[in-house]
N, C-alpha and C positions, 0 to 999 in steps of 0.2 A: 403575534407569534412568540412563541414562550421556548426557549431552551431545555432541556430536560438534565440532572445531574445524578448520572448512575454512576459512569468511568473519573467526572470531576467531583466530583463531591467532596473530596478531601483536598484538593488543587489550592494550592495557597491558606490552607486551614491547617495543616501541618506540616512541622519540620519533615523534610523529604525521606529523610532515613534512619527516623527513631521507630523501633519497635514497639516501644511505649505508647505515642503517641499514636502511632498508625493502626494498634488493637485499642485505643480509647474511643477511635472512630469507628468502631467497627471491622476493623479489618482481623485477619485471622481465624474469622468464624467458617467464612467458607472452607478454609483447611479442618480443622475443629470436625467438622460436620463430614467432613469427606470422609473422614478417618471410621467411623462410626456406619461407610457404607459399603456394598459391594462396590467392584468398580463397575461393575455391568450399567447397576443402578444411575450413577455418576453418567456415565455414559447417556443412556436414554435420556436424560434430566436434558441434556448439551442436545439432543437430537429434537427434544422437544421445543427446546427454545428458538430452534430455526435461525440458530447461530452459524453465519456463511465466514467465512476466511476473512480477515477485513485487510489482506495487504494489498488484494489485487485481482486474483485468480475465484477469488468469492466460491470456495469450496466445503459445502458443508460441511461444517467442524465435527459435529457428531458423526458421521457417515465414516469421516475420514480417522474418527480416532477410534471407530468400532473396529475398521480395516485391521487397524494397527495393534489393537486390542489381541488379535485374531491371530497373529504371528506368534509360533513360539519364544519364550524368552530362552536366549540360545547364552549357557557360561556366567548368566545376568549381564550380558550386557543387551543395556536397550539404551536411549538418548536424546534427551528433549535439550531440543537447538532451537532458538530464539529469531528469529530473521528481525533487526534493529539496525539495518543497514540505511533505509530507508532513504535511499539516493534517489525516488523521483520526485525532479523538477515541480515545486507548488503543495510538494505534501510534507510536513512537520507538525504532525500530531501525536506522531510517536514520541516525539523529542519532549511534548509537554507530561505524556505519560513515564517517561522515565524520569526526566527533570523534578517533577511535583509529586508523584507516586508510585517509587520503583519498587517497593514491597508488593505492589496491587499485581505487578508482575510477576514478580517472585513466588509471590503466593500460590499465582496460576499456576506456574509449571513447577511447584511442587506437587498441587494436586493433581498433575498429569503424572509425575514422578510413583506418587503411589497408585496409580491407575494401571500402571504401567510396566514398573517394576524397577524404574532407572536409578541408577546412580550416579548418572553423571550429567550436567548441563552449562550447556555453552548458553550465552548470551553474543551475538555477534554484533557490532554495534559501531557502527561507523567511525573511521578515523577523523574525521572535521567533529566530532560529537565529544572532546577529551574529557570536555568539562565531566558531561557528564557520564562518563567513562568512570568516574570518581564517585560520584554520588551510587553509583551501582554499585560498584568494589563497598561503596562502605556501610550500603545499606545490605549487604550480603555480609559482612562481617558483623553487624549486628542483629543480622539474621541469627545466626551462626550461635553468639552469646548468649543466646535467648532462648536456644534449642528448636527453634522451627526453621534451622536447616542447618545440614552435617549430621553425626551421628546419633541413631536413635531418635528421631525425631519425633517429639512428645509422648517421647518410652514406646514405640510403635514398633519398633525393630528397623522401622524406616531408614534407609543413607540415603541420603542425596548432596550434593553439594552443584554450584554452579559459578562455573569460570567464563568473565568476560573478555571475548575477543575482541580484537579495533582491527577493522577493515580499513585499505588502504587507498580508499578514494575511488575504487572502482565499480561501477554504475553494472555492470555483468554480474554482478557478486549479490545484488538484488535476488539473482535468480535461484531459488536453491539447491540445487546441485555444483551452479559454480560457486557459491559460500560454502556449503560440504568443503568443497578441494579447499575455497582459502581454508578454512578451519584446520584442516590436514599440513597446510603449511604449502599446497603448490597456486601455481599459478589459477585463478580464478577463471577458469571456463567449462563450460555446462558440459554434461555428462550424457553418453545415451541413452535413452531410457527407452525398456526396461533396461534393467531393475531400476523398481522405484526406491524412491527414499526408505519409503515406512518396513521396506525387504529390506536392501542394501543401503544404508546413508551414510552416515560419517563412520569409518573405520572400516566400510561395508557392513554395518551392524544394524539392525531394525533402528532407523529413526523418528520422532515425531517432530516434525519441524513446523512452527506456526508464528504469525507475526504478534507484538509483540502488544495492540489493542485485542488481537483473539486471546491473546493468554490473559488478559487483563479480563475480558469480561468471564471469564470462569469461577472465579472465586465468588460474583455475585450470583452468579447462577446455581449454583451445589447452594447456595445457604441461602436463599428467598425461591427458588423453584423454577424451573424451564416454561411451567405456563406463564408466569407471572411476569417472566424476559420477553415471552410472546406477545403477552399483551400491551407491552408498551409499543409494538411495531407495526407490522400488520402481519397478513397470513401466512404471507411469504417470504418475511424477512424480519425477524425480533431482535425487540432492543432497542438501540439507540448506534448512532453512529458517531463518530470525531468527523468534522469537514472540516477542511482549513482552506480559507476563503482568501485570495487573494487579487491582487492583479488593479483594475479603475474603480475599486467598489468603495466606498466612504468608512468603512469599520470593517479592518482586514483582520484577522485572528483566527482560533479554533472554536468551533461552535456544535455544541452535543446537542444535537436532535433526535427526536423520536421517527424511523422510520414511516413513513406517511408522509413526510412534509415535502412541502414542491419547493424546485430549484428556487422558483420567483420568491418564494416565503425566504428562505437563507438569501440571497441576494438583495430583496428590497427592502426585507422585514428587520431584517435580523444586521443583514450589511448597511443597510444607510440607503440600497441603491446608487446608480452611477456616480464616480465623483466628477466635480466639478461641473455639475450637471448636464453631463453629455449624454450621448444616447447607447445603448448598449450597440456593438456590433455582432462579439458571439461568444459564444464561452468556451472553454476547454475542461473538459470534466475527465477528472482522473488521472492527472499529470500529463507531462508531454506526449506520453504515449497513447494518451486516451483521444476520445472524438471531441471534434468544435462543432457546434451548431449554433443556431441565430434562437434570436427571443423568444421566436413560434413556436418553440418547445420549452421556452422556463414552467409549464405548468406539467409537467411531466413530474412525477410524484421519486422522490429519493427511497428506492421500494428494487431491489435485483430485477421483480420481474414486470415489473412497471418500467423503468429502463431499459431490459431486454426488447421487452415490447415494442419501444420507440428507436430499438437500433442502437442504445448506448451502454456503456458500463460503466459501471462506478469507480473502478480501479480505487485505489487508494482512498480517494473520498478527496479529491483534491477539485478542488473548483476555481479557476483561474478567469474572470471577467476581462474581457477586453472591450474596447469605447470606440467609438466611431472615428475617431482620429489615426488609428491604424492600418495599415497597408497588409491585407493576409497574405502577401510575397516574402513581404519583408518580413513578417513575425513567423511564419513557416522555414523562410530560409535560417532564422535563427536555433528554433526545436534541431531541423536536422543536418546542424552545425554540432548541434551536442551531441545525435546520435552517432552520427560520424567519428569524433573524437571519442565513444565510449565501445565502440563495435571494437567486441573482443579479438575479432580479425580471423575468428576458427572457420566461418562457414563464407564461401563466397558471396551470396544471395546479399547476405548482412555486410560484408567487409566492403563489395564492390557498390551495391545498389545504394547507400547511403553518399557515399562518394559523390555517385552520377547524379543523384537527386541533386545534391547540393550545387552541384554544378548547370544542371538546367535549373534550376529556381537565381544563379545566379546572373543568367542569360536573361530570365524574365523581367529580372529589378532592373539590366540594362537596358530591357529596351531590345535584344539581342533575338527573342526565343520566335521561333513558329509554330504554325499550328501542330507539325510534326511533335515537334517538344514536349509539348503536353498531354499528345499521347504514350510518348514517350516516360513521361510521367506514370501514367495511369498504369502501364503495361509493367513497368519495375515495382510501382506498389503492389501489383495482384502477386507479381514471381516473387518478391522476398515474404510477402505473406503467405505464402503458399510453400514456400520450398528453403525458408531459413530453417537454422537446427533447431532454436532457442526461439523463446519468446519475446528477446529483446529484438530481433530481425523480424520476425510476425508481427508484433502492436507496432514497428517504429513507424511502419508506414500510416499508419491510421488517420492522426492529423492530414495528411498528406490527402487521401479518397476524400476525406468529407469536407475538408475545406474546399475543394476540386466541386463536390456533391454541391456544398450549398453558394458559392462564391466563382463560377462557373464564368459570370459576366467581368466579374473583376481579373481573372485570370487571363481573357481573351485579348480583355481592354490593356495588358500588359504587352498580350502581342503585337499588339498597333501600336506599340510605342507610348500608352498613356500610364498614368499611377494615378487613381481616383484619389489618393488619398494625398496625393504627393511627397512621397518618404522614398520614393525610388529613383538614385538618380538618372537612370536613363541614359547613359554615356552609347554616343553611337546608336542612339533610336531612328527610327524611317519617321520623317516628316509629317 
């Protein structure tokens, strides 16, 4: 099983934020070219390539920037906003595309910029991320010297410039309309929608807001062509994806594949397979928020609708291995320990039901829960997915249903007092 290098190709082959260097490798052409098209054109190019969203929400990019396309440009203001927040648990792919090639970014949402008609862009971008909070700043200021960004850009009439924000640890801020408000300066909580972003976003102004590998893969798409992004994926989904593998796997890191490949390919091929040579128990695909499932499904193809198919989503592209030495009490009680501490506290469903979860899951590890409890369980994951405002109250529950789905025996054998795995201490268990 072989990697593919479209988004790393210049990763550790050049200095992160010469402009020199990063047009020696090619980079800049996709702008170059852009300039030279309608944006209609540009557009179709991104529709053809079957280019989806890659922070989470897997919303086809083309679809969404044709929407956006479609709004008048109102005073000129229009505003391409970055989402580099990238707070779920097991995903840091982003961090290696701004760290090793923030130009590849930059590049992208300029060619949205003249798409577009903006002149103004946020980058938002995590406060645990300072480091490279710097390497942007200064690969934007050598943007800048070089004239492919700020005024006139490449004598086009073009303005654009783009300011990076540092978010301040907050997991809500993920969602984009609570990073809208932080970017505005208030407090970090989702918005009702309507109005969408692409009408009303930051300043209530038409915005385009996209994560921070979708902007990155546009600059190769406008300058090698939408089929040709196609054909590295499959029918359904073009390209190549960033995974970042982590968790009991033997070779943890980011790994670019070509859509088509099966989970078991990235895990055994590519990761090493289980370390320490244990046995896999289940995996978590797409950060905390995403679904666990056991081995029976590693040949399920990394493909939007080959996943959908099987019940899962990709979210982020985050793939978290866990080994048979685990307790899914114990490591569930953990996830929704985080969502807890990260629930913005605005909508009850999210504020309350994370709460209670963590408290029947703590009943379980004692030893404490009945069979009531676990339905009990079941009945607050359908109501906060069903009836939170935000997306972080809807996906939190999701570990929660499936590991319930596939680990059914183990959660039972918690009510009788046992932990298969023996990680729960059971204080006050029945005999």
């Amino acid at each position: 099983m072989k990697t593919m290098q479209i988004l790393s190709s210049r990763f550790d082959r050049i200095q992160a934020d010469s402009v020199e260097e990063y047009r020696a490798a090619g980079g800049y052409e996709g702008l170059k070219k852009a300039i030279t098209m309608k944006p209609e054109d540009i557009i179709e190019e991104i529709k053809t390539a079957q280019l989806f969203g890659r922070g989470g929400a897997a919303y086809p990019t083309g679809i969404k920037w044709e929407q956006a396309y479609a709004i008048p440009l109102e005073k000129g203001l229009k505003y391409m906003v970055c989402n580099a927040d990238e707070g779920e648990p097991g995903t840091f792919k982003d961090r290696y595309i701004m760290d090793k090639d923030p130009l590849m970014l930059i590049e992208g949402m300029t060619i949205g910029a003249y798409i577009f008609g903006a002149q103004e862009g946020f980058i938002y971008c995590r406060g645990e991320y300072s480091a490279i909070q710097k390497i942007l700043r200064k690969a934007i200021e050598n943007a800048k010297e070089a004239g492919f960004l700020g005024e006139n850009i490449l004598g086009t009439g073009l303005n654009f410039d783009i300011q990076v924000i540092s978010g301040a640890g907050a997991y809500v801020c993920g969602e984009n309309t609570s990073l809208v408000e932080s970017i505005e300066g208030k407090t970090g909580r989702p918005r009702r929608k309507p109005p969408y972003i692409k009408n009303a976003g930051l300043n209530m102004k038409p915005t385009v807001l996209n994560n921070v590998e979708t902007f990155a893969c546009i600059p190769w798409i406008v300058k090698e062509g939408g089929e040709k992004f196609l054909s590295m994926g499959t029918e359904f989904s073009g390209g190549t994806k960033l995974m970042c593998l982590s968790g009991n796997v033997v070779h943890r890191g980011v790994y670019e594949v070509p859509f088509g490949t099966t989970l078991r390919e990235l895990i055994e091929d590519l990761g090493g397979g289980i370390a320490q040579g244990r046995k896999l128990k289940f995996v978590h695909l797409g950060g905390s928020s995403g679904s666990c499932f056991p081995g029976s499904l590693l040949d399920t193809k990394i493909c939007y609708k080959d996943l959908r198919d099987h019940g899962l989503s990709l979210g982020s592209g985050a793939v978290l291995v866990v080994d048979d030495t685990h307790c899914v009490v114990d490591y569930l009680k953990a996830v929704m320990e985080f969502f807890e501490e990260e629930s913005c506290g605005k909508c009850t469903p999210c504020r309350e039901g994370n709460q209670r979860m963590v408290e029947i899951l703590e009943k379980l590890g004692e030893g404490r829960a009945t069979m009531e409890d676990l339905q009990r369980l079941k009945s607050l994951a359908q109501t906060m997915k069903n009836t939170s405002f935000c997306g972080l109250g809807q996906s939190a529950p999701v570990p929660v249903t499936t590991l319930l789905k596939h680990f059914t025996d183990e959660f039972e054998a918690h009510v009788q007092g046992q932990c298969p795995s023996g990680k729960c201490s059971m204080h006050g268990a029945r005999g």
